[in-house]
Steps between C-alpha positions, in 0.01 A plus 500: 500500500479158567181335417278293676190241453186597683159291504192632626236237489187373714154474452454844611416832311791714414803309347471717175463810692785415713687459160394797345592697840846392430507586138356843567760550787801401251409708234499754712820456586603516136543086495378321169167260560332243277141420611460131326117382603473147424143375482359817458333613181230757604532847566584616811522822655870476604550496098402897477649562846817405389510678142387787674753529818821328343743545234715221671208241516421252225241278563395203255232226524604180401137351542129489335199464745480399771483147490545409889150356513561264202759316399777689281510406162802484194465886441554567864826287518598670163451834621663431848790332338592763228469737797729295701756523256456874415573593848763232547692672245413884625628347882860367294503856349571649894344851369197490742615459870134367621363229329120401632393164378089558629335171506793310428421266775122459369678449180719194624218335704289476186790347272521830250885524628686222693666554799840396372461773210427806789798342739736454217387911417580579814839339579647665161354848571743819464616520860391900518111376390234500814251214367165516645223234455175480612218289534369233699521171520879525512679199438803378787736512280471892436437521887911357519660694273344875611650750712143600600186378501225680655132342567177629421248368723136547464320533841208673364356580139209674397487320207331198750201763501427533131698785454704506135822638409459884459703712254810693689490292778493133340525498198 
């Protein structure tokens, strides 16, 4: 099969979801996934979802806190750059036909990963490899190079009301 790079970005809810959607379809299809989450160091409820549901799911943070409201310190570029090259080298393998890179994009935008280090990733990818990455804030140069890039949009949110991420459906 020949694989493909998607992008689901946006400043709307449900680029994660849209990822994990996918994952859950492949592995039901028998197909091999690797859930990277860049950024991410907290525990979400897609963790136990996922060790529950799927034998053909692995799914790895590559993150500490959340750090989106500060600025990201040396730890978090450590983390997301020993991440980076873990999965680099689990992509070069070719034994997991999806690859999801969630937050990849955040992860460029804040310098944790360059640009050049995620293009140069994806132009020496196994050709049978679907590489997915998420996040907004998606730099034009990732925009070029995928086969698909699909838009979140927020219209509305009812986070403008007060109302906080709640477990199972946010977080």
């Amino acid at each position: 099969m020949q694989g493909y790079i998607q992008v689901y970005t946006g400043n709307g809810k449900g680029k994660t979801t849209a990822a994990l959607g996918l994952a859950l379809r492949a592995a039901g299809a028998g197909l091999k996934v690797f859930f990277a989450q860049f950024v991410k160091g907290m525990e979400y409820s897609e963790l136990h979802s996922i060790k529950k549901l799927s034998e053909n799911i692995t799914l790895k943070q590559y993150g500490r806190d959340c750090f989106i409201y500060k600025k990201p310190d040396e730890e978090d570029i450590k983390v997301a750059k020993n991440g980076f090259g873990e999965v680099s080298n689990i992509i070069a393998e070719g034994k997991h036909e999806i690859v999801v890179l969630d937050e990849i994009n955040i992860a460029i935008y804040y310098k944790l990963i360059s640009v050049d280090e995620v293009l140069e990733l994806i132009n020496n990818k196994p050709k049978n490899v679907e590489l997915v990455l998420t996040g907004r804030n998606v730099d034009k140069k990732i925009i070029e190079r995928a086969d698909l890039v699909t838009e979140m949009r927020e219209i509305k949110h009812y986070y403008q009301n007060g109302i906080h991420a709640r477990k199972g459906i946010e977080s």
